[in-house]
C-alpha positions as CSV (number, residue, x, y, z in Angstrom):
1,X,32.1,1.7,4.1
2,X,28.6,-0.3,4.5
3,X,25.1,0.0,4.2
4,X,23.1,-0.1,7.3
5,X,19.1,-1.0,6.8
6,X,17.4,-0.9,9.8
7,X,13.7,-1.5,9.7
8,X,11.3,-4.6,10.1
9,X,12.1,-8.7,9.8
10,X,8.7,-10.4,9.5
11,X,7.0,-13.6,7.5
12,X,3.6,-13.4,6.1
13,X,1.3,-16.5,6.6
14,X,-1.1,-16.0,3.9
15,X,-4.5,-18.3,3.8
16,X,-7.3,-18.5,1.1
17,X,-10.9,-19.0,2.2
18,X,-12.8,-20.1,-1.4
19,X,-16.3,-18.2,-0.3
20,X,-16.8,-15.0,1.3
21,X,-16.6,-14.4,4.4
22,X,-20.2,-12.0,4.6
23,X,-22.0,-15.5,4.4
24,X,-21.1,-16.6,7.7
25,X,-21.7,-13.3,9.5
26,X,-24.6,-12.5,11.1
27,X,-25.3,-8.2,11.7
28,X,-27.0,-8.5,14.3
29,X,-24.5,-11.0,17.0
30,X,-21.4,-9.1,15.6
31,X,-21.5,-8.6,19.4
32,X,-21.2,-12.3,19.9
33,X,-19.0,-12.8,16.8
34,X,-17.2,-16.5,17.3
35,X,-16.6,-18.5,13.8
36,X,-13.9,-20.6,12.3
37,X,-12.9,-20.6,8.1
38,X,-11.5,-23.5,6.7
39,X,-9.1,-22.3,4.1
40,X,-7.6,-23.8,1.4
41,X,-4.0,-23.3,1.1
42,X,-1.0,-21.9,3.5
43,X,1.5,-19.9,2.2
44,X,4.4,-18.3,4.2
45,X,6.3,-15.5,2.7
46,X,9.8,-13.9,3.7
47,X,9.1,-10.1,4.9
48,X,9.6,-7.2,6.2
49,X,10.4,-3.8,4.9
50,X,14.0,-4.0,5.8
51,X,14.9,-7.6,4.8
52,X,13.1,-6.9,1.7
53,X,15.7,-4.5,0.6
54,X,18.6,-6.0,2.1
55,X,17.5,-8.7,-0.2
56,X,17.3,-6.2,-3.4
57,X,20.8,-5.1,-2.3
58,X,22.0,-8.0,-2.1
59,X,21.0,-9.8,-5.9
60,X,22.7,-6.3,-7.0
61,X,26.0,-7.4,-6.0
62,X,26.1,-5.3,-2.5
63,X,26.7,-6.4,1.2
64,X,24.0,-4.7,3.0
65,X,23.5,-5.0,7.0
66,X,20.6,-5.9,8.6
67,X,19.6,-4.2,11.8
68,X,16.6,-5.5,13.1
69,X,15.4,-7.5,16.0
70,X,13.7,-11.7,15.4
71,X,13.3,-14.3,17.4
72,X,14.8,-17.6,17.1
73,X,12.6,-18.7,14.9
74,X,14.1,-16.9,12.4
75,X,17.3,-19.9,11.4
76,X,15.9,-20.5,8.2
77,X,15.1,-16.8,6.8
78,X,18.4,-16.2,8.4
79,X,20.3,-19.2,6.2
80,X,18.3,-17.5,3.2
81,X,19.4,-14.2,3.4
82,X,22.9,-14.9,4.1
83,X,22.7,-17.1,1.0
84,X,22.0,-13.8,-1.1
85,X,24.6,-12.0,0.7
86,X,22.8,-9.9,3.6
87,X,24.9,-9.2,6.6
88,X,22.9,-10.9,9.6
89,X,25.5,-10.6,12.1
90,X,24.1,-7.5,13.8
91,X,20.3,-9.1,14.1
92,X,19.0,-8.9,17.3
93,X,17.8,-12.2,18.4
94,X,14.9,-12.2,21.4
95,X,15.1,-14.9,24.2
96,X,11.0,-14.7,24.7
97,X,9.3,-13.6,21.5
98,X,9.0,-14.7,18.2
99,X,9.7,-12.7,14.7
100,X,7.3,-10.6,13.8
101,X,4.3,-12.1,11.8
102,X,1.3,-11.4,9.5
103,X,-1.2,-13.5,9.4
104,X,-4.0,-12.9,6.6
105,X,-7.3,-14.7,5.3
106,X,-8.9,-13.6,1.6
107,X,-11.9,-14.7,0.4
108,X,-13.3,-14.6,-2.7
109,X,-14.2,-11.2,-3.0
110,X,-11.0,-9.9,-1.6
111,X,-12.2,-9.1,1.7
112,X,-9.5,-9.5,4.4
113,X,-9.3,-10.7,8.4
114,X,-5.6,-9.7,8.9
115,X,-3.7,-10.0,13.0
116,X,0.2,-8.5,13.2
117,X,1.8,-9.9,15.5
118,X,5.1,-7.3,15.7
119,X,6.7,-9.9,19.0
120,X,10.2,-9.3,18.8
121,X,10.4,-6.2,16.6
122,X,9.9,-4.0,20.2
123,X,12.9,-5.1,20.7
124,X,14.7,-3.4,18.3
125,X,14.9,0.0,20.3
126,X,17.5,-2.0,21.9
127,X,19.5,-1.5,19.1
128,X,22.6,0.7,19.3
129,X,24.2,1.8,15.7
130,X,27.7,2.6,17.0
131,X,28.6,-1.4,17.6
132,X,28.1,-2.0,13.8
133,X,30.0,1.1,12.3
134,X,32.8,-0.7,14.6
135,X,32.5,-3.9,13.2
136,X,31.1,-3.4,9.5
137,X,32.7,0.3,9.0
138,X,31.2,3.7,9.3
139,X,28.0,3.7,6.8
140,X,27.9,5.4,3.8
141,X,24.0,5.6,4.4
142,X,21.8,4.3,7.3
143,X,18.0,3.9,6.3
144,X,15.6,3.9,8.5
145,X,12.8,2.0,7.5
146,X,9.0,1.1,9.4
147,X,9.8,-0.4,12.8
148,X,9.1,-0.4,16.5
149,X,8.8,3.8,17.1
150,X,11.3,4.3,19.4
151,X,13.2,1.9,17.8
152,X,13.1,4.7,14.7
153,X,14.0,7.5,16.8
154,X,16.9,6.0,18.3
155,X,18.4,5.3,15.3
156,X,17.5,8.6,13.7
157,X,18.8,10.8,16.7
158,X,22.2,8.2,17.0
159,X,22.7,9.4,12.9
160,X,22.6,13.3,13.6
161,X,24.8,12.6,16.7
162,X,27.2,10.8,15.3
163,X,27.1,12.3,11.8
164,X,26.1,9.2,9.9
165,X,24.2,10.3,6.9
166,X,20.4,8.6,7.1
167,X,17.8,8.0,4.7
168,X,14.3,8.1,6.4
169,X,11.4,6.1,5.3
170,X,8.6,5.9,7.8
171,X,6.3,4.4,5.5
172,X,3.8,2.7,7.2
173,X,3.9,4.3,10.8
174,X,2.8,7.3,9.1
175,X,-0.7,6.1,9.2
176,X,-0.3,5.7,13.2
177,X,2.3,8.7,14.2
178,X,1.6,11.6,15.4
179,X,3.7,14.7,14.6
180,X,6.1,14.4,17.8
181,X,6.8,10.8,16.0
182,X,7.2,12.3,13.1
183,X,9.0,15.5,12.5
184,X,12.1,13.8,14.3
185,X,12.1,11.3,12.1
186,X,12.2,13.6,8.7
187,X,14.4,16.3,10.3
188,X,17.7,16.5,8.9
189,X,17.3,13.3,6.6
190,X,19.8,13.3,3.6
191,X,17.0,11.5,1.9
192,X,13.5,11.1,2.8
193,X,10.9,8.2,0.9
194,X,7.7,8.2,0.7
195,X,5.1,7.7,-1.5
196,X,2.2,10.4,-2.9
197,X,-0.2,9.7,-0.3
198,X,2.1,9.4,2.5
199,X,3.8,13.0,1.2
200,X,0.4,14.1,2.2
201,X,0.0,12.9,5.3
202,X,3.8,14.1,6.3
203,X,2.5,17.8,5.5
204,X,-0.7,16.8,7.7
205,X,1.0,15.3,10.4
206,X,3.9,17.5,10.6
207,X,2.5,21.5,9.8
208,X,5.1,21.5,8.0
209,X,4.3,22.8,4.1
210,X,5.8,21.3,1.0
211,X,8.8,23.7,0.9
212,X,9.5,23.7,4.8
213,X,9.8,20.0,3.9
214,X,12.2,20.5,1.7
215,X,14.3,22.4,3.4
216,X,14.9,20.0,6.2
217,X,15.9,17.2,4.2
218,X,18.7,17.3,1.0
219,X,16.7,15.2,-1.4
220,X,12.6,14.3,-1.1
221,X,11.8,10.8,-3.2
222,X,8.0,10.7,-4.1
223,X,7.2,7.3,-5.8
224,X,4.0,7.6,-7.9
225,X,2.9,3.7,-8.0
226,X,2.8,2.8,-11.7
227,X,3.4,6.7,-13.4
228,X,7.2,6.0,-12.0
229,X,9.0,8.6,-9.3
230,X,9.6,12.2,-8.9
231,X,12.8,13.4,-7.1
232,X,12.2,17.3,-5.7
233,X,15.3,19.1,-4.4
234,X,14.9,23.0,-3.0
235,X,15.3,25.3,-5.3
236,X,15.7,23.1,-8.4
237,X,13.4,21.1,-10.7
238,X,11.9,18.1,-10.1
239,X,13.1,15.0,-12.1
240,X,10.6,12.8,-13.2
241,X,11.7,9.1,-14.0
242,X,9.0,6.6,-15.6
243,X,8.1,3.6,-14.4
244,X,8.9,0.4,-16.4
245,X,6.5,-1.6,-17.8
246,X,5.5,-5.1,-16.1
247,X,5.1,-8.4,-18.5
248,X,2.6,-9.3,-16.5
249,X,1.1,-8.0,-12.9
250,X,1.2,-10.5,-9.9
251,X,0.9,-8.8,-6.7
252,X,2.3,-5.3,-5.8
253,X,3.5,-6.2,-2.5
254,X,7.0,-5.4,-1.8
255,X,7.6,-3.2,-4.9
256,X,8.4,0.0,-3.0
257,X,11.1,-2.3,-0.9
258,X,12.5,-2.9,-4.2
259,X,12.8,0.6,-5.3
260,X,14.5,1.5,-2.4
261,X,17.0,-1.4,-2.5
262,X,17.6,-0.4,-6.0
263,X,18.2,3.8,-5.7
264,X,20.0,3.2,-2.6
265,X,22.5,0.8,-4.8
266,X,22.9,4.0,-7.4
267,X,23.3,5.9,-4.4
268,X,26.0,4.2,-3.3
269,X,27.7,3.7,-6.7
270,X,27.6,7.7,-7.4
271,X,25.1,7.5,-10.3
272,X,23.2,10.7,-10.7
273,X,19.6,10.9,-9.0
274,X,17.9,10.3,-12.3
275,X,20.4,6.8,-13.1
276,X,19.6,6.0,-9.4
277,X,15.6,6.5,-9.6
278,X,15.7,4.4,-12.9
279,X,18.0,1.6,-11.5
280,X,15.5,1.2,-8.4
281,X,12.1,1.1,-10.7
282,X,14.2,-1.5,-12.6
283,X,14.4,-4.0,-9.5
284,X,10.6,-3.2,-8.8
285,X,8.9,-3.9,-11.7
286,X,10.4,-7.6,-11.2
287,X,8.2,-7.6,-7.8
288,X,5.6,-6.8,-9.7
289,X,5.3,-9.5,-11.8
290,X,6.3,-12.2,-8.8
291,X,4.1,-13.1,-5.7
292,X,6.1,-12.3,-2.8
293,X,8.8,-9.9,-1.7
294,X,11.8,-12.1,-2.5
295,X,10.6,-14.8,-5.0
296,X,12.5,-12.9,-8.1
297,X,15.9,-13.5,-9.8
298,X,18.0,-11.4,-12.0
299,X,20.4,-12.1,-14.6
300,X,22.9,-9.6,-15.7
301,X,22.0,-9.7,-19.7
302,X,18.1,-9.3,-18.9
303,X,18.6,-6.7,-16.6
304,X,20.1,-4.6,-18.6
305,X,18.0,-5.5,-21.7
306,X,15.0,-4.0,-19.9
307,X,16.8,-1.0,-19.3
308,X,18.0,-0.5,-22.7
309,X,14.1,-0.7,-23.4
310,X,12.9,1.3,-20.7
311,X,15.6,3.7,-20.8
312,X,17.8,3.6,-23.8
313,X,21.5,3.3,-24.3
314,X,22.9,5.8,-22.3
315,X,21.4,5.0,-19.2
316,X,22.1,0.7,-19.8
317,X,25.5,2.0,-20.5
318,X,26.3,4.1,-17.1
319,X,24.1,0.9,-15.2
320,X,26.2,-1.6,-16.8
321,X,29.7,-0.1,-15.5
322,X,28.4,-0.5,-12.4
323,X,27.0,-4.4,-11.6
324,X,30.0,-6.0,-12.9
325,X,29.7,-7.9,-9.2
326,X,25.9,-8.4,-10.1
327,X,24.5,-11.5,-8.6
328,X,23.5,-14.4,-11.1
């Protein structure tokens, strides 16, 4: 059995400008708009929704495989995620464009001038699932996470055809989708992700209400930023799991990638919702106190030391049975 995350590949290039960037505008030639910012520092971050939680998966002591489409750019984020035990061999590598990129520029006042360059994620549609259930195993769960559309729905209709359970987390294309885009992608989920806004906006988008929602998919996860997660099943009620609380707060990017790595890990070890919902705002908060998606380490002892504190005994105690492969 395997775990298939399908979803975005990507670095960020991230750039400071120490000023802001109003001084060097003028209103009235916005027409004519042509300048240049000389910025202080470069860094260049390992992304993507779908690596990020590969990469989650992977410090937790799991195989996951990633199904995305890169360009051959991407040798050295490949090497890296192999080194914490992602499954590469079903990436999609384009012959003419290059992995998808963000490119960003904040200035003092935390304005931004942001480009996305998605280049070889369109490629992904290319993707068929069946090839890696033959090779890897049929998956216990396939998530679908932010990624070329119609890469998306491919993937989504391939799991109701062939009966592969999927977890669908449209995330970001929720702000760009229309319903068409949308319902398919919720339809028949065994899971669907999203966060309070974005449960919003699936209501919006769809016509769909609250409880028509519910009973299309088996279990609705609603992450609630720093109050924790609430897990909604028809006809039952809602569990509500707390978040834990950060040493110190870095930058939130990446923190919903970690939840998901970390639930779909209790998934997959048959902890209850609850266990799983608590395991996966465990991996987040250590986003939260790093800059960048994949900059954070784990150790067995302190892992579970937050939990005790977080969660108590009994809940370190069903946890602990269950990382014994947990990756130093």
């Amino acid at each position: 059995m395997s775990l298939l995350i399908c979803g975005s590949i990507a670095t960020d290039h991230l750039m400071s400008f120490p000023g802001k960037f109003s001084d060097s505008l003028v209103v009235d030639q916005l027409d004519k708009l042509s300048v240049s910012f000389l910025v202080d520092d470069l860094d260049v971050r390992r992304g993507g929704c779908a690596a990020n939680i590969c990469f989650g998966l992977g410090n937790l002591g799991l195989a996951p495989v990633l199904v995305g489409a890169v360009g051959e750019d991407f040798g050295d984020y490949r090497a890296w995620l192999e080194r914490h035990h992602v499954d590469c061999g079903s990436v999609h590598v384009s012959e003419t464009r290059h992995t998808a990129r963000f490119v960003c520029t904040t200035d003092d006042a935390d304005a931004q001038i942001a480009s996305f360059y998605p280049g070889a994620m369109s490629e992904a549609r290319e993707i068929e699932l069946k090839p890696i259930a033959d090779r890897v195993g049929d998956p216990d769960y396939v998530l679908v996470a932010p990624d070329d559309p119609e890469a998306m729905l491919r993937h989504t209709d391939e799991c109701r055809q062939r009966g592969y359970r999927f977890i669908s987390d449209p995330s970001q294309q929720l702000a760009f989708g229309d319903g068409d885009l949308i319902r398919p992608l919720v339809d028949g989920a065994d899971l669907l992700i999203s966060n309070e806004y974005e449960s919003s906006l699936i209501r919006q988008k769809t016509g769909w209400s609250h409880e028509e929602v519910l009973s299309r998919v088996g279990t609705w996860v609603v992450t609630l930023g720093a109050t924790g997660v609430r897990i909604e099943r028809a006809g039952e009620e809602p569990i509500e799991v707390a978040a834990v609380p950060a040493e110190r707060k870095a930058e939130p990017t990446g923190v919903g990638d970690a939840f998901r790595a970390g639930f779909l890990a209790g998934l997959t070890w048959e902890l209850s919702l609850e266990r799983a919902a608590q395991l996966g705002c465990l991996l987040a908060v250590y986003v939260v106190e790093q800059i960048g998606t994949q900059e954070y380490t784990l150790s067995r002892s302190g892992f579970l030391a937050r939990c005790e504190a977080a969660y108590g005994p009994e809940a370190t105690k069903d946890i602990a049975e269950r990382i014994e492969t947990f990756r130093p």
